[in-house]
KEZA-198502 format. One record per atom (N, C-alpha, C): residue number from 1; residue in one letter; atom name; x, y negated, z negated. Coordinates in steps of 0.1 Angstrom, whole numbers. Example, Ala and Ser with C-alpha at 12.3 -4.5 7.8 and 13.67 -1.06 7.14 Angstrom:
2
{pos 1 | code A | site N | c1 132 | c2 57 | c3 -78}
{pos 1 | code A | site CA | c1 123 | c2 45 | c3 -78}
{pos 1 | code A | site C | c1 132 | c2 33 | c3 -78}
{pos 2 | code S | site N | c1 128 | c2 22 | c3 -71}
{pos 2 | code S | site CA | c1 137 | c2 11 | c3 -71}
{pos 2 | code S | site C | c1 129 | c2 0 | c3 -79}
***
This chain:
85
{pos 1 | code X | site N | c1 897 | c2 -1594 | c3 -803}
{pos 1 | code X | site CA | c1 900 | c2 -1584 | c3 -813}
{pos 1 | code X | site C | c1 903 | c2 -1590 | c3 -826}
{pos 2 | code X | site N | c1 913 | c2 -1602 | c3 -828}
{pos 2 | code X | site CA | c1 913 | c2 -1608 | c3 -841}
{pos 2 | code X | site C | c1 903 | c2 -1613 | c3 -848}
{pos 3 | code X | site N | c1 895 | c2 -1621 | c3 -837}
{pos 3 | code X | site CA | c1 879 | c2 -1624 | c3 -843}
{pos 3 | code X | site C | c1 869 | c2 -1617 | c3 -846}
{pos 4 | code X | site N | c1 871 | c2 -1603 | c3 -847}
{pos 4 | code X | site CA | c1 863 | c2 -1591 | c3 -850}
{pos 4 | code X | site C | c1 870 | c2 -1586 | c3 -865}
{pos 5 | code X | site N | c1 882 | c2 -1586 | c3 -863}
{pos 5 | code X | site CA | c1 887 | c2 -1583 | c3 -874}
{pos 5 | code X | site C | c1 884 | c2 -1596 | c3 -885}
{pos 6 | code X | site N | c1 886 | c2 -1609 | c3 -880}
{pos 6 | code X | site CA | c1 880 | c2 -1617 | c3 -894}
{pos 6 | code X | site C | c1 870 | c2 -1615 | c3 -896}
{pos 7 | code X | site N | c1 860 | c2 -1619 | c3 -888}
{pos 7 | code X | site CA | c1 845 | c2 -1612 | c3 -891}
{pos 7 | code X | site C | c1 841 | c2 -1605 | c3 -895}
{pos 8 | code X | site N | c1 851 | c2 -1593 | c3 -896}
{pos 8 | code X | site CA | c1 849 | c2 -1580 | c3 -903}
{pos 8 | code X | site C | c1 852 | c2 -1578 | c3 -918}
{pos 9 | code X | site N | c1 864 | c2 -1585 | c3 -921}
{pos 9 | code X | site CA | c1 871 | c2 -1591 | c3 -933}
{pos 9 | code X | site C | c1 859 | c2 -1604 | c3 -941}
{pos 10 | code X | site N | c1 856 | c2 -1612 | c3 -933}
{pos 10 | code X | site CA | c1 850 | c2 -1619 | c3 -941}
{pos 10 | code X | site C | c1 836 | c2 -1616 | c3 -944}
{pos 11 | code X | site N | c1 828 | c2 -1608 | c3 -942}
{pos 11 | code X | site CA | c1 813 | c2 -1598 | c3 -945}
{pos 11 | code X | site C | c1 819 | c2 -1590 | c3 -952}
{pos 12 | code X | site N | c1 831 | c2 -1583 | c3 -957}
{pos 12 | code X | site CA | c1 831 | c2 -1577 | c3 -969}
{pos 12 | code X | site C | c1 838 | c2 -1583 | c3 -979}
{pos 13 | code X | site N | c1 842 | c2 -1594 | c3 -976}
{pos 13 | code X | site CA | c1 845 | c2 -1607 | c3 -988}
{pos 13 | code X | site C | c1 831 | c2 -1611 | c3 -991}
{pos 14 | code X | site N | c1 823 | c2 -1615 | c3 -983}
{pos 14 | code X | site CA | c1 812 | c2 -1621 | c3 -987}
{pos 14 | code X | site C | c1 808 | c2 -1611 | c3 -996}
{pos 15 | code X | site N | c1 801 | c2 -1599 | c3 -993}
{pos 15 | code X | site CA | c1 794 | c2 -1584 | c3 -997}
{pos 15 | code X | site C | c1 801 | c2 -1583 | c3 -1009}
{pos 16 | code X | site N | c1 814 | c2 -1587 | c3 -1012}
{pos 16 | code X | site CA | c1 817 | c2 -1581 | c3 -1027}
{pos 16 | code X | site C | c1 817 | c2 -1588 | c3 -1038}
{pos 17 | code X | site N | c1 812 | c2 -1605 | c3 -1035}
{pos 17 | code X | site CA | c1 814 | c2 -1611 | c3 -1046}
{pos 17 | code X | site C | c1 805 | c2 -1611 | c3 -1056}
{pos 18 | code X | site N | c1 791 | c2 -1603 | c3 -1050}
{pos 18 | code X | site CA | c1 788 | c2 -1599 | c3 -1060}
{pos 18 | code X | site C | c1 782 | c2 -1588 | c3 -1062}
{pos 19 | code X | site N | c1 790 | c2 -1576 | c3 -1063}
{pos 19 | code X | site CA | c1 788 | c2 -1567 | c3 -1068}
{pos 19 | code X | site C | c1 796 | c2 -1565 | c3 -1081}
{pos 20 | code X | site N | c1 782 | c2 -1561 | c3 -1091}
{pos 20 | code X | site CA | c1 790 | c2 -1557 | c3 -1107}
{pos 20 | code X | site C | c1 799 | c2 -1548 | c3 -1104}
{pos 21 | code X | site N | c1 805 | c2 -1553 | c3 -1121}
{pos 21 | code X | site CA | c1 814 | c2 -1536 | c3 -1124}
{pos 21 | code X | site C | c1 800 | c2 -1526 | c3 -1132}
{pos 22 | code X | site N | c1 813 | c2 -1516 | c3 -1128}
{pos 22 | code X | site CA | c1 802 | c2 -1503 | c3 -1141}
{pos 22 | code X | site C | c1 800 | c2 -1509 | c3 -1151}
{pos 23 | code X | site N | c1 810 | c2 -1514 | c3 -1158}
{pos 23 | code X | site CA | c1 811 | c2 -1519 | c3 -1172}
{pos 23 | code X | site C | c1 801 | c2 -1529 | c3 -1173}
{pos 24 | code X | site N | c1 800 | c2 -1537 | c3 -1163}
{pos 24 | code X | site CA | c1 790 | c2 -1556 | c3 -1165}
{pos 24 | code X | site C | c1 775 | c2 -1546 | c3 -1168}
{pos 25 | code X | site N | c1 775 | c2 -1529 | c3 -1156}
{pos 25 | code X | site CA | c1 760 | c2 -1526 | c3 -1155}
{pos 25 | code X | site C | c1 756 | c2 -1515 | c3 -1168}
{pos 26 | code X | site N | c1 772 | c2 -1513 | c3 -1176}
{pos 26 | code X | site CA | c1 764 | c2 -1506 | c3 -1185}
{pos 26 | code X | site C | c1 763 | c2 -1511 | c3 -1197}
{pos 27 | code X | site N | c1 770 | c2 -1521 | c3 -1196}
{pos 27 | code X | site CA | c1 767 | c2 -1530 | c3 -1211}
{pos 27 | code X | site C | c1 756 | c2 -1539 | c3 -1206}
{pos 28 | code X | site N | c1 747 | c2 -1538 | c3 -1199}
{pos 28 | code X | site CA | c1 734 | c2 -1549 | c3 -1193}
{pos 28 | code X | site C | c1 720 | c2 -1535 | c3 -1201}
{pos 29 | code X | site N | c1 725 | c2 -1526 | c3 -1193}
{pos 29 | code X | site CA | c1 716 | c2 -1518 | c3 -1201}
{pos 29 | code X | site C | c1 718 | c2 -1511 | c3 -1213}
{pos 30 | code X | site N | c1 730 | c2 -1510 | c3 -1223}
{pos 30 | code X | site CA | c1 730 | c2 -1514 | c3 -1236}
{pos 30 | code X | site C | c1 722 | c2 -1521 | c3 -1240}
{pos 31 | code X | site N | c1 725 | c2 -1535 | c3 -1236}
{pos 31 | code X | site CA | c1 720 | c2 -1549 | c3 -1243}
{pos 31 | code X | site C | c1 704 | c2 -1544 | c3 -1244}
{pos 32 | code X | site N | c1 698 | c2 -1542 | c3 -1229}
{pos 32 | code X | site CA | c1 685 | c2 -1537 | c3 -1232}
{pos 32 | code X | site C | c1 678 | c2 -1528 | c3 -1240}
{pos 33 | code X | site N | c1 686 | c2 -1520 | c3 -1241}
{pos 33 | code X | site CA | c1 684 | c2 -1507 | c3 -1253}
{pos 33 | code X | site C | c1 680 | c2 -1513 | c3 -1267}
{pos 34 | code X | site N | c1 692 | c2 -1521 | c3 -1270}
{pos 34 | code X | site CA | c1 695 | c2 -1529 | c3 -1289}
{pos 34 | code X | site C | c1 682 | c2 -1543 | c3 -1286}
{pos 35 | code X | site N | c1 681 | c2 -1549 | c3 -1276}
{pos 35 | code X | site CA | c1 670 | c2 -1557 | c3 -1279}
{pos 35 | code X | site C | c1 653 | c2 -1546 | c3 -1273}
{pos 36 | code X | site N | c1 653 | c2 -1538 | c3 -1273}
{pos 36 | code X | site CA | c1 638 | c2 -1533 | c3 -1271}
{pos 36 | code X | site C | c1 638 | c2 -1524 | c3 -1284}
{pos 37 | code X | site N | c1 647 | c2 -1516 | c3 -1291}
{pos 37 | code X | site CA | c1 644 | c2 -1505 | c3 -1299}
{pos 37 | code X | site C | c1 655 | c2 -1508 | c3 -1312}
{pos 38 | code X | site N | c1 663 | c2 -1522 | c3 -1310}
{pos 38 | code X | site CA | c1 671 | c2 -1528 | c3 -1323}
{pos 38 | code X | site C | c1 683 | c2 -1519 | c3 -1326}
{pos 39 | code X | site N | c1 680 | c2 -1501 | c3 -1317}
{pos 39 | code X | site CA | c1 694 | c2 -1494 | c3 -1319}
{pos 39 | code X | site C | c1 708 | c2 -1497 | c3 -1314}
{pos 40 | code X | site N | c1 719 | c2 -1489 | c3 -1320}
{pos 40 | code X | site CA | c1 729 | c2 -1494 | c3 -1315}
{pos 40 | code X | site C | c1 739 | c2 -1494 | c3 -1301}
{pos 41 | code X | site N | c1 745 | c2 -1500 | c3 -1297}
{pos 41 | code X | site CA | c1 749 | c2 -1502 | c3 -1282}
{pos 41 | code X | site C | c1 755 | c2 -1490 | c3 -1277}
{pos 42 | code X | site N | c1 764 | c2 -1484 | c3 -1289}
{pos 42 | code X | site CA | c1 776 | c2 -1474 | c3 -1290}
{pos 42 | code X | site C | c1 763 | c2 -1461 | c3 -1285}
{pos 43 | code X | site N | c1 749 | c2 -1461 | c3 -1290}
{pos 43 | code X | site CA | c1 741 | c2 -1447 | c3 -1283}
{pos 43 | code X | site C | c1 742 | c2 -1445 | c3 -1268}
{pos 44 | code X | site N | c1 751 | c2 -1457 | c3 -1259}
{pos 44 | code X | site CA | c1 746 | c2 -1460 | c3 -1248}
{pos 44 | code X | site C | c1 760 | c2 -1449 | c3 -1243}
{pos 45 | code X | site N | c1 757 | c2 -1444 | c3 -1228}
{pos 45 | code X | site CA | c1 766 | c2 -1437 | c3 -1220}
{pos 45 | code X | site C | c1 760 | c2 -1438 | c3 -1203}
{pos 46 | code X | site N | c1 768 | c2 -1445 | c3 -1193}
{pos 46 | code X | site CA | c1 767 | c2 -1443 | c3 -1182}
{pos 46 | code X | site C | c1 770 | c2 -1434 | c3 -1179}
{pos 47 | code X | site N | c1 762 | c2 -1427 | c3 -1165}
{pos 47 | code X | site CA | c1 766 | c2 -1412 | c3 -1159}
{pos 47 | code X | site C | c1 762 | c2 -1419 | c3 -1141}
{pos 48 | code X | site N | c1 761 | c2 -1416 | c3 -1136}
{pos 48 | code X | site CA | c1 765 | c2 -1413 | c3 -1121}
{pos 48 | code X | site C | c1 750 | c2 -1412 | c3 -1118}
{pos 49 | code X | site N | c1 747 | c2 -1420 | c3 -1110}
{pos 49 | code X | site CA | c1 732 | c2 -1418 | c3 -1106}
{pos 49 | code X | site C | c1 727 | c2 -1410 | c3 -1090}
{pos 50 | code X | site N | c1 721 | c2 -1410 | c3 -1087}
{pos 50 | code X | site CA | c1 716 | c2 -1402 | c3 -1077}
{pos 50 | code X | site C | c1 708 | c2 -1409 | c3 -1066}
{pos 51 | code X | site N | c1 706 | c2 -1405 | c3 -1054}
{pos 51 | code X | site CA | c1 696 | c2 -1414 | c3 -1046}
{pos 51 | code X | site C | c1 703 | c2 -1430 | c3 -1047}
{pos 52 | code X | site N | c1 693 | c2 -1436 | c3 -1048}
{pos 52 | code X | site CA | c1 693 | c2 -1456 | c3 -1045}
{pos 52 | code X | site C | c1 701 | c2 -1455 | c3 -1062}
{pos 53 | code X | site N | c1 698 | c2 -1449 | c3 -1072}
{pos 53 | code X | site CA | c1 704 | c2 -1449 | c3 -1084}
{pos 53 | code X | site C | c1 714 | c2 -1453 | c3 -1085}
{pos 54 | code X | site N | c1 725 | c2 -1459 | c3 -1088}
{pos 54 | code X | site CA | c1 740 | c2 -1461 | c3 -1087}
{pos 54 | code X | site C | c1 744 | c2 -1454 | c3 -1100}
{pos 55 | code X | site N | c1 740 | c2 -1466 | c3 -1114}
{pos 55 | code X | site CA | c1 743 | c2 -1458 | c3 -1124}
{pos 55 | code X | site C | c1 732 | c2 -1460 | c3 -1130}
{pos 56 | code X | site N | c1 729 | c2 -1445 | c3 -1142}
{pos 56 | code X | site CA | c1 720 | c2 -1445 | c3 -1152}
{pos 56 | code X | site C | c1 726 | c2 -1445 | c3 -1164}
{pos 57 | code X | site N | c1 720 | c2 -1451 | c3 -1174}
{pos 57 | code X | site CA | c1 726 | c2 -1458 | c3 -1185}
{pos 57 | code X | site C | c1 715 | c2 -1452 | c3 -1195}
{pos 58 | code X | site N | c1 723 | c2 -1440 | c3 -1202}
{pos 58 | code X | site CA | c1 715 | c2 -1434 | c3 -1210}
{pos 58 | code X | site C | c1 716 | c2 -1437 | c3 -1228}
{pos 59 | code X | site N | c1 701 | c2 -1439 | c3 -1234}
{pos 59 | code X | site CA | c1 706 | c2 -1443 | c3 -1245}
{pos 59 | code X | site C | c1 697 | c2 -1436 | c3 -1259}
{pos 60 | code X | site N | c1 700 | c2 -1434 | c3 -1269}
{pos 60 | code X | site CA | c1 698 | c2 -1427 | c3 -1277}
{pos 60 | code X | site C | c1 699 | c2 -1415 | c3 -1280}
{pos 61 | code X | site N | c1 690 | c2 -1410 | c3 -1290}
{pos 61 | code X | site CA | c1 689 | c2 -1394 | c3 -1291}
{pos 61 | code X | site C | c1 679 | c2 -1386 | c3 -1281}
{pos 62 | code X | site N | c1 683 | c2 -1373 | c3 -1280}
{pos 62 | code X | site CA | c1 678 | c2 -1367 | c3 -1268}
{pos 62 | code X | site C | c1 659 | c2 -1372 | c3 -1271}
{pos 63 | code X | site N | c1 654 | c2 -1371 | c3 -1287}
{pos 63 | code X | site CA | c1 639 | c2 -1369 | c3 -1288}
{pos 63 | code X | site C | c1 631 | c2 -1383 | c3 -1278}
{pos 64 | code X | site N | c1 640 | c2 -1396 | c3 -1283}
{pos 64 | code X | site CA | c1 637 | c2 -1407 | c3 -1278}
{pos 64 | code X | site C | c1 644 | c2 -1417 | c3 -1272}
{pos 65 | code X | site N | c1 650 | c2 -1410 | c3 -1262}
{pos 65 | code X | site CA | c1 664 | c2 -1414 | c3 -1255}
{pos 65 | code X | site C | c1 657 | c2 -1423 | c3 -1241}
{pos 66 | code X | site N | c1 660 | c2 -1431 | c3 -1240}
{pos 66 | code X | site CA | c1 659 | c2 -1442 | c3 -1228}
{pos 66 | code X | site C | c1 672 | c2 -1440 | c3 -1214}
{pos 67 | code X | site N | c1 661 | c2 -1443 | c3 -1205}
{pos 67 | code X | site CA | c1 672 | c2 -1440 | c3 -1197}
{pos 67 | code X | site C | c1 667 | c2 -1454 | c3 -1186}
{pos 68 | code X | site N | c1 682 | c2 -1461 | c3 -1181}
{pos 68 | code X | site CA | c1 679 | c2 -1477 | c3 -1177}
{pos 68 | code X | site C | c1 686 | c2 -1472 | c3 -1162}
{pos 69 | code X | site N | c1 680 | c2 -1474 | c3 -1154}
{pos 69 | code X | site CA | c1 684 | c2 -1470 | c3 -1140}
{pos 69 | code X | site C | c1 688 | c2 -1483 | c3 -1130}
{pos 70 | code X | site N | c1 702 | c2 -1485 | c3 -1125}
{pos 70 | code X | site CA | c1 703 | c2 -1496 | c3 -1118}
{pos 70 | code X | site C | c1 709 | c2 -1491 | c3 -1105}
{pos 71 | code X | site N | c1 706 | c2 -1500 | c3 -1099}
{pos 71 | code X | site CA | c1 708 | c2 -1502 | c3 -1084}
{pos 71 | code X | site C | c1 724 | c2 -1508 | c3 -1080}
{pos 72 | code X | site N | c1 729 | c2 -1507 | c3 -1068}
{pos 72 | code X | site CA | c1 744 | c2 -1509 | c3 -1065}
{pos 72 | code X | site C | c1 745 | c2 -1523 | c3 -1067}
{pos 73 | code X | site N | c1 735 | c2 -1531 | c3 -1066}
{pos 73 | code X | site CA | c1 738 | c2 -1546 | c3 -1068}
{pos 73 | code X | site C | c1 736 | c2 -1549 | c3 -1086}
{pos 74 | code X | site N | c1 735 | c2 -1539 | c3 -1090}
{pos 74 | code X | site CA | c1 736 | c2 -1544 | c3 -1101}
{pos 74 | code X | site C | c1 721 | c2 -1547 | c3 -1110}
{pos 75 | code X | site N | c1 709 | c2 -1546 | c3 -1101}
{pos 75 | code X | site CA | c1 694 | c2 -1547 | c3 -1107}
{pos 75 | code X | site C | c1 689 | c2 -1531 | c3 -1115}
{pos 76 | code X | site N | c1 681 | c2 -1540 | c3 -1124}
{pos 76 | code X | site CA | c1 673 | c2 -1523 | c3 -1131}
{pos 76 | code X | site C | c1 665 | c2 -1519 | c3 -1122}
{pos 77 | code X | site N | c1 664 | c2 -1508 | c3 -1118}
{pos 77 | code X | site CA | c1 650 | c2 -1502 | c3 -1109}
{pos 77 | code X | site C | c1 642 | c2 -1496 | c3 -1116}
{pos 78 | code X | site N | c1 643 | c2 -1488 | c3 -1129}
{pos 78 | code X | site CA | c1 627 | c2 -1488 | c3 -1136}
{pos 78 | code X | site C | c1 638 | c2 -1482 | c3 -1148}
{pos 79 | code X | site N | c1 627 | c2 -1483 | c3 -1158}
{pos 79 | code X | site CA | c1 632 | c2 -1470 | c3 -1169}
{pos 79 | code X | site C | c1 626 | c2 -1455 | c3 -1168}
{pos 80 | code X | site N | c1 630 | c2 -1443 | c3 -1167}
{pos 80 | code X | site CA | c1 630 | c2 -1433 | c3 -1166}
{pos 80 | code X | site C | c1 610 | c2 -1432 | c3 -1171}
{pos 81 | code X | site N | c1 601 | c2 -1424 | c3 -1166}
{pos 81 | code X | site CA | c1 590 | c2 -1426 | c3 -1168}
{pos 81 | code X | site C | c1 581 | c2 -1431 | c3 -1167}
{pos 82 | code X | site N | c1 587 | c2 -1445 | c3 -1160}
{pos 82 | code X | site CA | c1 581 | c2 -1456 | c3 -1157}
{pos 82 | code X | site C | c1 577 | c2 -1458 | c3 -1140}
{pos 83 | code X | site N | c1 568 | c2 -1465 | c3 -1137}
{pos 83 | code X | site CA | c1 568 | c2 -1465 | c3 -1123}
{pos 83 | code X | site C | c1 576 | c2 -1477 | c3 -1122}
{pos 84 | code X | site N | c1 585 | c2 -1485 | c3 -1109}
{pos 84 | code X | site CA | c1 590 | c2 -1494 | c3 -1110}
{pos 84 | code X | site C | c1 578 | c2 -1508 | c3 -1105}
{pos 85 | code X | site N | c1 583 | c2 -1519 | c3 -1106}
{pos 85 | code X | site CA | c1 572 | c2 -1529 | c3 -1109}
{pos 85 | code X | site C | c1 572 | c2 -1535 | c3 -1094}
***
């Protein structure tokens, strides 16, 4: 029983060291926003993603607004419109 329990303890020590914060995944897709379209970081707003989506990181104005979709580990899975690669 105690060797189940470290086992168990130590696979979600492993599993969390690298999981981002919200914050590392919405200032990653900021950054992406201001280096593809030069606007500024502050257009950016994380919201609550859906499906495999964790968070979407929405950015600009509604006409030409980017939306940067990441995954629980922390990877982009496509931009909104886009098929992923």
């Amino acid at each position: 029983m105690v060797l189940c329990f470290v086992a168990a303890a130590f696979g979600l020590w492993l599993g969390s060291k690298n999981v981002p914060s919200e914050t590392d995944v919405i200032e990653a897709g900021a950054a992406l926003y201001v280096a593809e379209t030069g606007g500024d970081a502050t257009e950016c707003v994380g919201v609550p993603g859906t499906g495999l989506v964790w968070i979407a990181v929405r950015c600009g104005a509604e006409v030409d607004a980017r939306v940067y979709m990441f995954s629980r580990q922390g990877s982009l899975m496509s931009l909104e419109g886009e098929l992923p690669a």
